[in-house]
C-alpha positions, 0 to 999 in steps of 0.5 A, a space after each residue: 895206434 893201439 889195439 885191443 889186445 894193449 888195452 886189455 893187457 893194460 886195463 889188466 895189469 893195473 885191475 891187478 895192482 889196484 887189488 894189490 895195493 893196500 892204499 886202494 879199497 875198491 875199484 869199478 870200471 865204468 864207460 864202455 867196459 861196463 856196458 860190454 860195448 867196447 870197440 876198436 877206439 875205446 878207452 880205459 875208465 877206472 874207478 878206485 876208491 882210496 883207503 881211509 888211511 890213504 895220502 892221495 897225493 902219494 898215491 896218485 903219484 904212485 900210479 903215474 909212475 906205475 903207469 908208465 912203467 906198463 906203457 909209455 905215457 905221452 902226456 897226463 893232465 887232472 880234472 878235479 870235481 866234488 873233491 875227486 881227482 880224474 887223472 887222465 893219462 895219453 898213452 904213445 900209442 894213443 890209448 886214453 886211460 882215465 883214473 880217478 882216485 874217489 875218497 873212501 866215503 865217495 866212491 859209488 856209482 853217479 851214473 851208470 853203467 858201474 861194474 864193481 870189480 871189489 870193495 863196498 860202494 856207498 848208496 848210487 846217486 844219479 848225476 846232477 841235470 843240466 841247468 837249462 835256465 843257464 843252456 838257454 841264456 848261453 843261448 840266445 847270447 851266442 845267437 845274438 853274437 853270431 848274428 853280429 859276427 856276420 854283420 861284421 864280417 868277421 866270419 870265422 868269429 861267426 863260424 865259432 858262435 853258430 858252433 856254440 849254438 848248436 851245441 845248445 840245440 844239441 843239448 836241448 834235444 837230447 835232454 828232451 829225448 832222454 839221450 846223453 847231452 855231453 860233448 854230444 855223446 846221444 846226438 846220433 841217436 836222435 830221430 832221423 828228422 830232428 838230425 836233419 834239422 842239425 844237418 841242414 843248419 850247417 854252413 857249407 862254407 865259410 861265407 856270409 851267405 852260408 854263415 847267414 842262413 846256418 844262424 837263421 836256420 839254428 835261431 829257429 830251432 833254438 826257439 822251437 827247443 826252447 818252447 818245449 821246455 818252458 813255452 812262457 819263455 819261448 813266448 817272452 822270446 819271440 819278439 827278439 827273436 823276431 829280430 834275430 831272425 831277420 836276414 842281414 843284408 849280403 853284399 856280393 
């Protein structure tokens, strides 16, 4: 397991390659580093800006090979988005370490926090908001399938939409209430009645019983979700939901 001392040698030495590197204009930390929020498990995120000469194929493999020279790297895989290339690397000892190599007219803040360390950053653009017309779709498909899952018996089937669709109430409240909504990263700031609500639609146990009240239990929280976002589609939705709500008969 690291520790902090590693992460801080580590995130040292490639804040010290980056100002070295005539193919790197700028750099930024991002994540919890840039908040001063950092603990035991943190990672290392940070952003470098490609100068306008700068072949990035060459460059990231330049870094790859940098990188573990510093430290020995178990695994590494790339994430490509709006033309960005987040290479994220696994260290042996554990530590996550993300680089992500931003042509030189991209490289700004999307979203905070976005601590510059050096160069000249474009305009800050906020990040795109969730397609909630899409999260509700999603939803009530998963709702559906989990209902048919327990119907069949195919419990783990059923185990795996009900994750789906807390998910999808996960994200509908954390939207509501202002708080990061990916891979559920404001969940636990949620007000303590509304994770209760999360808490008592959990089931227990891999069982028809269980897996049949967790469904209805989400089934109605996802209604309840969806009516603060768009209330006429909640209305449309209640009928069908009417239906889904309906227990499914558990021989035992």
């Amino acid at each position: 397991m690291f520790d902090p001392r590693e992460r801080e040698a580590v995130r040292t030495a490639l804040v010290e390659r980056a100002r070295d590197d005539a193919a790197i204009a700028g750099a930024a930390l991002v994540g919890s580093a840039a908040r001063d929020a950092e603990d035991n498990w943190s990672d290392i995120d940070l952003v470098l800006q490609l100068a306008p000469d700068a072949d990035e194929p060459t460059v990231v493999g330049e870094w790859t090979s940098y990188l573990g020279a510093v430290s020995p790297v178990a695994d590494t895989f790339d994430l490509l988005a709006g033309g960005i290339r987040y290479r994220v690397f696994l260290l042996e000892s554990s530590l996550q370490i993300d680089l992500s190599f931003w042509p030189f007219a991209q490289f700004r803040a999307t979203e905070a926090p976005f601590r510059l360390l050096f160069g000249t950053p474009g305009t800050a653009t906020e990040p795109a908001p969730p397609d909630l017309d899409r999260t509700i779709g999603m939803g009530w498909l998963y709702a559906l399938h989990a209902r048919s899952a327990v119907a069949r018996r195919k419990l783990w089937q059923a185990a795996i939409m009900l994750d789906e669709l807390r998910d999808t109430v996960v994200t509908l409240m954390c939207v509501r209430n202002d708080l990061p909504y990916w891979h559920g990263r404001g969940v636990d700031q949620l007000p303590d009645g509304e994770r209760s609500k999360l808490e008592s639609s959990r089931a227990a146990r891999v069982i028809p019983m269980d897996l049949d009240n967790s469904r209805r239990g989400l089934t109605r929280l996802f209604l309840e979700e969806i009516g603060f976002v768009d209330d006429a589609r909640a209305t449309r939705l209640e009928p069908a939901f009417d239906q889904l709500l309906n227990p499914i008969p558990i021989v035992q």
